[in-house]
N, C-alpha and C positions, 0 to 999 in steps of 0.2 A: 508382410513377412517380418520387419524390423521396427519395433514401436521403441522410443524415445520417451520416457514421462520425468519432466520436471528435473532432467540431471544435473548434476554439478560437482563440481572438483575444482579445489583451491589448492592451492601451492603457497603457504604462508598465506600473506595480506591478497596475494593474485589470483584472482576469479578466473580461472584459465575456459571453465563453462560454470555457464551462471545459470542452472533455471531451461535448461533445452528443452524442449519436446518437439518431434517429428515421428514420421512416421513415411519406411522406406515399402513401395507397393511391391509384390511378387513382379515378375518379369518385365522390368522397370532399368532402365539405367539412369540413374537418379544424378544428375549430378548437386556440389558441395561446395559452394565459393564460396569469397568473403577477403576481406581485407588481412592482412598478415598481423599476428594476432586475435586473431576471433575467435579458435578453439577447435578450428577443425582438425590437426593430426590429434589434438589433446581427446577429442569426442572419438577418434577411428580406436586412438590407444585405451581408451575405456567400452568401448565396444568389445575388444579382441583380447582384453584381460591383462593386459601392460599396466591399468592404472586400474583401481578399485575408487569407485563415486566416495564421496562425500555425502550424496543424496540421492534419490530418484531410482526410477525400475528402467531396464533396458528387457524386453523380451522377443527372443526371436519364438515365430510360427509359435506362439503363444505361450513359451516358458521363460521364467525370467533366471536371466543367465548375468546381470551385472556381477560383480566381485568373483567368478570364476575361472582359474587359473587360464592363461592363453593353449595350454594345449587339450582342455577341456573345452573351451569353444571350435576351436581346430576339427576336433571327433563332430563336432554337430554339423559339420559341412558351413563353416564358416573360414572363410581363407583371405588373407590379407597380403598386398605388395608395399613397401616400403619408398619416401623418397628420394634417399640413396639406396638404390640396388643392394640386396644381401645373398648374391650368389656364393658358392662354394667354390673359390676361388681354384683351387688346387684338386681339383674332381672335373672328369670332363663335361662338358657340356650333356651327354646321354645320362652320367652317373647321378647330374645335381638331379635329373628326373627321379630316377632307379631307387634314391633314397627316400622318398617322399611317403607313399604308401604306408599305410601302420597294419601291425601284427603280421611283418615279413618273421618267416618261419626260421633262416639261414640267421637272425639275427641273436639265437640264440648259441653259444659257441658250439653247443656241442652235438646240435639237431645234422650240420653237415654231414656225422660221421655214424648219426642212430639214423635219420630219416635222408640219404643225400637223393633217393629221388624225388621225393616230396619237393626240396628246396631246390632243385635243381629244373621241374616245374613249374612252381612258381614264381623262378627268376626268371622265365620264357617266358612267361605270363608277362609281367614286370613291362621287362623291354621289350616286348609285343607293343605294347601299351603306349611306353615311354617313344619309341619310335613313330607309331601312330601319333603322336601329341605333336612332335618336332616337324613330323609332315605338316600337320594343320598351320602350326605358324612357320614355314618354312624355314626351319634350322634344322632339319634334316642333313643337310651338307658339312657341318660345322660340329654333328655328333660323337665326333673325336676331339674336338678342340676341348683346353683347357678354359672352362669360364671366366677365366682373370684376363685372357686374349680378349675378347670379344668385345666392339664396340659398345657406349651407351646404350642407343637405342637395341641394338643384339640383346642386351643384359635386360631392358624391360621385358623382352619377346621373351627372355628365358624364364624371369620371373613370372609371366601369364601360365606360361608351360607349366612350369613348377606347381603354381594352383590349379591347374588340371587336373595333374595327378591326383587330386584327392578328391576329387567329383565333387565339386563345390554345389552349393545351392546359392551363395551367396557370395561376391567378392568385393573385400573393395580395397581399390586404388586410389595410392596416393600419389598423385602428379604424375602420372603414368607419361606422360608427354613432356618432360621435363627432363634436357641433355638429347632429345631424337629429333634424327634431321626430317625434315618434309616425308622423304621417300619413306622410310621405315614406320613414320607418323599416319601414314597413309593405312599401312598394313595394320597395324595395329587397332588400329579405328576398326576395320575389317573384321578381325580376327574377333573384338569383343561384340559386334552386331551379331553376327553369326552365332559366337555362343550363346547369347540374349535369345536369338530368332529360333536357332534352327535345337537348343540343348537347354532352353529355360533354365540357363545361369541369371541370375538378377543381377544388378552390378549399381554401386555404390563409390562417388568417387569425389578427390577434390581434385581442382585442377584451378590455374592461372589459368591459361590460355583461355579464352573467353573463347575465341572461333570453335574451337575442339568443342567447348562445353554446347556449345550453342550448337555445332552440327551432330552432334553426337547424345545429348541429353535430353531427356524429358521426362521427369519434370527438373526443374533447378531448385537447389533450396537454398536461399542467403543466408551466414549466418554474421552476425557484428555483436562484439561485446560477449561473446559465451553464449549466445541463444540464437534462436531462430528469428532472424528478420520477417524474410516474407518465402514465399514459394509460389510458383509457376510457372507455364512454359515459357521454354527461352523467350519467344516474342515480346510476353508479360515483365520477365527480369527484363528485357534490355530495355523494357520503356519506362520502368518502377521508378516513381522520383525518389522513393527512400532508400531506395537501391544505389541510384546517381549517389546520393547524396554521401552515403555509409559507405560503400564499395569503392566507388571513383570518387569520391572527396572532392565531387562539386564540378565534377570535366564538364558539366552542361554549360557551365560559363567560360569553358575554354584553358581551366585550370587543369593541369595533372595532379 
């Protein structure tokens, strides 16, 4: 679904990705580790159109989309989470969904008062929708709260929500487990199997937590220095000695 050939993007003197290539399979939750430094938000932010290559092709489901604007990959059913949370602070929890959606008809001023059943319609449409969504990851309860209330882990679940709304083909997450306690860590895991199993979302993610990556991923892909290490199933990553070696910086000898 996501081919990776040969990327790269420097910042000055800093090879932030040097030379990448991977390749993300359809219906796959892939996960994206690697030592701090290695280029993995730099590689999601050139993915999603935040950064334009230096070099190399990126193509999703076989067209190549590198250097094009982030809400031109957005339309291709490509949808990304952030690893600080970027809810709408001041919009309730049901609204950050309601916004989401493109070519709402009410969004033009003046269709309210030529077409108001039309938009009137489709905004039943809408929160039909968005309501359905909030059930799945259970914040249903919380659809009048203001998103700037709501706990970390709450704000990831809102964030998965929010890529719902645009029927992704593709999502990826950054450190989605990152600020969420056990219990809502738990759901979440849930909530992305499910869309994986049961709605052929693919999913693309970095994450620290090795336990997560390892119950939750397959395949893994390492990356160190801007490129691709090695790749395969968790079992294979956790036994990789160049994996030890890049990743954990040598814990095989009892070092952190």
């Amino acid at each position: 679904m996501l081919e990776l050939k040969d990327l790269k993007k420097n910042f000055g003197g800093i090879k932030a990705v040097n030379g990448c290539s991977l390749n993300v399979r359809k219906g796959t939750i892939t996960g994206l580790i690697g030592p701090n430094g290695a280029g993995k938000t730099t590689l999601f932010n050139l993915i999603t159109g935040f950064y334009k290559p230096n070099r190399g092709e990126i193509r999703f489901k076989g067209e190549r989309i590198e250097g094009l604007p982030p809400h031109e990959i957005f339309h291709k059913k490509i949808c990304r989470t952030f690893q600080i949370t970027r809810e709408l602070k001041q919009m309730t929890v049901l609204e950050n969904l309601m916004v989401i959606p493109k070519k709402q008809i009410g969004e033009k001023f003046w269709n309210p008062w030529l077409q108001p059943r039309i938009v009137r319609r489709q905004e039943k449409e809408i929160m039909e929708k968005a309501l359905n969504v909030l059930e799945f990851v259970d914040l249903i309860k919380l659809k009048d709260e203001y998103a700037d209330y709501l706990s970390s882990g709450q704000k990831k679940l809102l964030e998965l929500a929010r890529t719902m709304m645009a029927d992704p083909e593709l999502i990826l997450l950054d450190e989605p487990g990152a600020g969420v306690n056990p219990t809502l860590m738990s759901k979440l895991v849930g909530y992305i199997k499910r869309l994986c199993q049961e709605k052929g979302v693919t999913f693309f993610l970095i994450e620290h937590d090795m336990d997560l990556v390892m119950n939750l991923c397959n395949p893994v892909i390492v990356m160190s220095n801007g490129k691709k290490l090695v790749e395969g199933t968790p079992e294979e990553i956790r036994k990789d000695e160049k994996v030890i070696e890049a990743y954990l910086g040598g814990s095989k000898n009892g070092n952190s």
